[in-house]
C-alpha positions in Angstrom: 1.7 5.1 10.4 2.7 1.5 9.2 6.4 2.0 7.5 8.3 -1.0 5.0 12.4 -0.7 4.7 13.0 -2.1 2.0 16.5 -2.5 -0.5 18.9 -4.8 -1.7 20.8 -6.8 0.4 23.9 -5.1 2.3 22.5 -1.7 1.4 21.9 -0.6 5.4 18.5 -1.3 5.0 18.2 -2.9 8.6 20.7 -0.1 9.8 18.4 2.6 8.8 15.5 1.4 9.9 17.0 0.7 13.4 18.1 4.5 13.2 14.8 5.0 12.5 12.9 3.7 14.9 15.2 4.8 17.6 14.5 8.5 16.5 10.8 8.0 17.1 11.1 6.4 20.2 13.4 9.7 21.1 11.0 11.9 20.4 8.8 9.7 22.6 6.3 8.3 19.7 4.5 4.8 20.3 6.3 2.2 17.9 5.9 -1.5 17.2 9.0 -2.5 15.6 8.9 -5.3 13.2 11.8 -8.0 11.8 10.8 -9.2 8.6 13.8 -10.1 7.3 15.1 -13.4 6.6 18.2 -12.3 8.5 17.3 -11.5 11.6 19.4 -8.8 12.7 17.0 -6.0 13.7 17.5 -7.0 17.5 20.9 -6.4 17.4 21.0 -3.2 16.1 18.2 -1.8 18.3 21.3 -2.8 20.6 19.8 -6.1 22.1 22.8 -8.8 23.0 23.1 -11.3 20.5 21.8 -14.7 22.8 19.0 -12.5 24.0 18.2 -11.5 20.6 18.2 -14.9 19.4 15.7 -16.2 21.8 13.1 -13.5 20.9 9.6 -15.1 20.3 9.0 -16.1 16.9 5.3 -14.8 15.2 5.0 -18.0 13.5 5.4 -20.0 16.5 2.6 -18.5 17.6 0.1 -18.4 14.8 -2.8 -20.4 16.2 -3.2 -18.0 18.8 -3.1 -15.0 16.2 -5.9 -16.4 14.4 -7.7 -17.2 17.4 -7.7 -14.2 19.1 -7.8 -12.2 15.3 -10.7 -14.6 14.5 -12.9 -13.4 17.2 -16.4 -13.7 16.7 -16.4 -13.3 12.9 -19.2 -15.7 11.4 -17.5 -16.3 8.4 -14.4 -17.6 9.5 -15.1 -21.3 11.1 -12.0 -21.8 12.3 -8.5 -20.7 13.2 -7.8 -23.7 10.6 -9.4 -22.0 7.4 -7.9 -18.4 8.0 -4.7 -18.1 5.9 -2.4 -14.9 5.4 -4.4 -12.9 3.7 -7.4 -13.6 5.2 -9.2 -10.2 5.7 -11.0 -8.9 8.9 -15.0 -8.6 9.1 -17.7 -7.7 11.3 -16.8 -9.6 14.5 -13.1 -9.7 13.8 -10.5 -8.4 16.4 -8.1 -5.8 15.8 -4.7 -4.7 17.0 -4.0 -1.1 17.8 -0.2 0.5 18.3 -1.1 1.3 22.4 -2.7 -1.2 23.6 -2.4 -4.9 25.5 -3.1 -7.8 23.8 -2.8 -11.3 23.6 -0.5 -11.1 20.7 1.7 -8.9 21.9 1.8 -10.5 25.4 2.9 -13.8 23.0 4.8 -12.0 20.5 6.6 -9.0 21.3 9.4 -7.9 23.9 10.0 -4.3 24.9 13.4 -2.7 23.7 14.6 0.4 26.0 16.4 2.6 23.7 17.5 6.2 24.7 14.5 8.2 25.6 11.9 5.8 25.5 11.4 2.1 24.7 9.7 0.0 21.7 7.6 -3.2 21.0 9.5 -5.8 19.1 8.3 -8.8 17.2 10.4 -10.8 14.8 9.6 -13.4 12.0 12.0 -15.8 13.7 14.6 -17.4 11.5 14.8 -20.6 9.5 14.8 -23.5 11.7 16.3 -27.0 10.6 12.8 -28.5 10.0 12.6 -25.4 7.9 15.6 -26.2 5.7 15.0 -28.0 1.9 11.1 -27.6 2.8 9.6 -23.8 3.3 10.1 -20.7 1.9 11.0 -17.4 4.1 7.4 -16.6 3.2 6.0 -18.9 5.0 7.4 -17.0 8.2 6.4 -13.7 7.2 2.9 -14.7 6.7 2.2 -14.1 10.5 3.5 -10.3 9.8 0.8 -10.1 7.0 -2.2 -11.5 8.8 -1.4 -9.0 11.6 -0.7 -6.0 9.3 -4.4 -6.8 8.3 -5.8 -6.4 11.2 -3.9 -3.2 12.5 -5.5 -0.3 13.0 -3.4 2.9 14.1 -3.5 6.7 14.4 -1.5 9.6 13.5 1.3 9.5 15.4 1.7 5.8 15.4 4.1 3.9 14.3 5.0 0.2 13.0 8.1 0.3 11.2 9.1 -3.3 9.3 12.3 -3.9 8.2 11.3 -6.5 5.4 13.4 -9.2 3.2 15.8 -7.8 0.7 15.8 -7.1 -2.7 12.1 -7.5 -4.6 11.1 -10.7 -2.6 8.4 -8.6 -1.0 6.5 -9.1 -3.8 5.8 -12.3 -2.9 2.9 -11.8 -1.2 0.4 -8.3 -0.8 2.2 -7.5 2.7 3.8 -4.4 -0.1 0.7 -3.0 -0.2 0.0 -2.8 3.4 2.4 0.4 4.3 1.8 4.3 4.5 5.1 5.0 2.9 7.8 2.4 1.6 11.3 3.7 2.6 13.5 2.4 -0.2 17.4 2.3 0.7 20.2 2.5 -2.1 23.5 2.8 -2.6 25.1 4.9 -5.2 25.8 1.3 -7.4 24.0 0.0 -10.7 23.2 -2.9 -8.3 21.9 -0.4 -5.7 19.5 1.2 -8.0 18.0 -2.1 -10.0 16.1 -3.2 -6.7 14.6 0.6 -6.7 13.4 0.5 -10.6 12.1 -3.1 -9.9 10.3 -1.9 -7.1 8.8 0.9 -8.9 7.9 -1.0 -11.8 6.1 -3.9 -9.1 4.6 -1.4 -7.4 2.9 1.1 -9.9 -0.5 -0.2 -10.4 -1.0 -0.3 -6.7 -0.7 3.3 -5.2 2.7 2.1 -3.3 3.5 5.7 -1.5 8.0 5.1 -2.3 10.9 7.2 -1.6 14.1 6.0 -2.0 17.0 6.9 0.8 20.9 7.0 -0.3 23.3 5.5 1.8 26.9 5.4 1.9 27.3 8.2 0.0 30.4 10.0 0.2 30.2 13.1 -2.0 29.0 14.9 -4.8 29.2 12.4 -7.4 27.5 9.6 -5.2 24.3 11.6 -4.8 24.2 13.1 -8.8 24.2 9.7 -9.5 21.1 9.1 -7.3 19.5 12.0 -8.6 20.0 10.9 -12.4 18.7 7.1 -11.4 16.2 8.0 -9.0 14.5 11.5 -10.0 12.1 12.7 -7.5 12.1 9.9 -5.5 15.4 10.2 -3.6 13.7 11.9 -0.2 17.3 12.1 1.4 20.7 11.0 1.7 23.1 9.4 4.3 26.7 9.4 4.8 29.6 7.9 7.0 28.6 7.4 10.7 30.8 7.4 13.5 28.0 6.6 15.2 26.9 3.6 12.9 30.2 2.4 13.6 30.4 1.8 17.2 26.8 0.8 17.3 27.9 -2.4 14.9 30.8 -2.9 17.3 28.6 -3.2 20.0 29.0 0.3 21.8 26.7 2.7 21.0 27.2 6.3 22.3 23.9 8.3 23.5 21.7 9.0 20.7 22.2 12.3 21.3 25.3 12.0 20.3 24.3 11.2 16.8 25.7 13.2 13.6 23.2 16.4 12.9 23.0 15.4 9.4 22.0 12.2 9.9 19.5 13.5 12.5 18.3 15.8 10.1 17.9 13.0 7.4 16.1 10.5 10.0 13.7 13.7 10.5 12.7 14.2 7.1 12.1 10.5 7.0 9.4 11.0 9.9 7.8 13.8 8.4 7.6 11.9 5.1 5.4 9.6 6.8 3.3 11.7 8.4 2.3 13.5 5.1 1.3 10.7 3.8 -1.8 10.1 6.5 -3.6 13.1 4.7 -3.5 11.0 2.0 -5.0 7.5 3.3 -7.5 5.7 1.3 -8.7 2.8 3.7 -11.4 1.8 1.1 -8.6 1.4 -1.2 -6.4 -0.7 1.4 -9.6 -3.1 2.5 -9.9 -3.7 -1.8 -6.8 -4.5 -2.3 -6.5 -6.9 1.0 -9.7 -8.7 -0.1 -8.3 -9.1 -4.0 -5.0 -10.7 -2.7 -6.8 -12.8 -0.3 -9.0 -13.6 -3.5 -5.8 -14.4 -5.3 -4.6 -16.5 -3.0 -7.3 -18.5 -2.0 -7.8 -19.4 -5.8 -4.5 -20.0 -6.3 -3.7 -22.5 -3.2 -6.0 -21.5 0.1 -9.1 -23.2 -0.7 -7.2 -26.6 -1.6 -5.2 -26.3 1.5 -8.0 -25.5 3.6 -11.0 -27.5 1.9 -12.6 -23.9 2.2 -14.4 -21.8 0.4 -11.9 -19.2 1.3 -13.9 -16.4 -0.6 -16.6 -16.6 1.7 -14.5 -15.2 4.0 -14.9 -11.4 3.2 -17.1 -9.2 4.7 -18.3 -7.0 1.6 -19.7 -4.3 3.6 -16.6 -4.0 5.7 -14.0 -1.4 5.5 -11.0 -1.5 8.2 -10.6 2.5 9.7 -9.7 4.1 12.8 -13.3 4.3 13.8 -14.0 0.8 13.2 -14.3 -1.1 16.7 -12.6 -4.7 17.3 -15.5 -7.5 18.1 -15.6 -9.6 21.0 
């Protein structure tokens, strides 16, 4: 199941998402965590040191070798030079899978041991100072999107991305790529307009969204929720002791977690795994080939000198029983 955080800045998004993947890897589930986030601070609260954190492969450091190896024997991609984000796979192309060994992995991501089991992490990387003045955080998450394209995973999979606050996701059609969007708010006006922002972005595109509460601290915080949000408010979560040490560096057992907040984190899972019932895959390969359409129009094929659209495979739809090409 492929998972999006998303919220405004400072909501917790990046704390609940660390809460969440650490409750998967409890229960002993495969997971490929993913930073996404302009500030990268997923590391850290999966409870990596700070230096070691900050010297985590970057995904866009290594983006010739994801198109290479992503590329694979697909006839209508000439090069590693005329693939772009979006570009979609085909007949030929290579795909990841959640369990497996890989090149980009082996590049890309480190293992995190966490209490009862460990997870793969990648990370966007941060802004570098060639960055500053002349690239946009998107540029960096575009490595995310390629890959997300070329995933293929299972029930009982997971790749859980904490992405860039507030509606910046909308950037690109990496919002489309997810199972279920996990939208975190806190019981503010400000914590709410990112929610009705998202909904609005994301109506016309089947967007499967459920909004979590945070910091809530009693009845009046979560009516409030309930009269912004409706149906969509999945659960809430309150004060952590837990939370607390974690962000001051010592983290108890998991174990030792508050039950409510293990209950929330469980509801959480098994909204996700509803939702696999529910896949469309034709859906997800149309919608990958019209953003790639989008965006070769709008500045791929100038970049590239490439016909970018002659890049999809029409008879092709990405699903668990396609096979990855040599």
């Amino acid at each position: 199941m492929k998972i999006a955080f998303v919220g405004k800045g400072g909501s917790g998004k990046t704390t609940l998402s660390s809460l969440f993947i650490r409750h998967l890897a409890a229960e002993g589930a495969p997971v490929v965590a993913v930073d996404a986030d302009i500030n990268q601070h997923l590391g850290a609260a999966l409870g990596l040191d700070e230096t070691v954190a900050a010297v985590l492969p970057a995904m866009g450091e290594h983006l010739r070798l994801i198109k290479d190896y992503l590329r694979g024997a697909n006839p209508r991609i000439a090069s590693a030079d005329t693939m772009i984000k979006t570009t979609p796979p085909g007949e030929g192309s290579r795909l990841l899978r959640v369990q497996e060994d890989n090149p980009v992995y082996d590049a890309c991501a480190r293992p995190v041991e966490l209490d009862g089991g460990a997870v793969r992490l990648m990370v966007t990387g941060p802004f570098t100072d060639a960055d500053l003045g002349v690239a946009c955080y998107h540029s960096k998450t575009g490595a995310v999107e390629l890959c997300l394209n070329h995933l293929v995973d299972g029930p009982g999979e997971y790749v859980v991305v904490d992405m860039t606050a507030g509606s910046d996701s909308f950037a690109s059609g990496m919002f489309t790529r997810f199972d279920m969007t996990f939208l975190v708010a806190e019981p503010t006006r400000k914590g709410v307009s990112v929610y009705r922002q998202y909904k609005e972005y994301a109506r016309d595109f089947g967007v499967a969204l459920k909004v979590v509460g945070n910091k809530v601290q009693g009845p009046d915080d979560l009516d409030f929720l309930r009269a912004e949000v409706g149906d969509d408010l999945l659960v809430t979560v309150g004060h952590s002791d837990w939370v607390r040490a974690m962000e001051k560096g010592h983290p108890p057992r998991f174990t030792a977690l508050e039950e409510s907040n293990r209950l929330a984190l469980r509801t959480l899972r098994e909204a996700a795994d509803a939702t696999y019932e529910r896949r469309d895959w034709e859906r997800y390969t149309r919608q990958m080939v019209q953003f790639h359409l989008k965006n070769a129009q709008s500045w791929g094929n100038e970049r590239t000198g490439a016909d970018l659209a002659a890049q999809v495979d029409l008879g092709f739809v990405l699903g668990e029983s396609v096979t990855a090409g040599a």
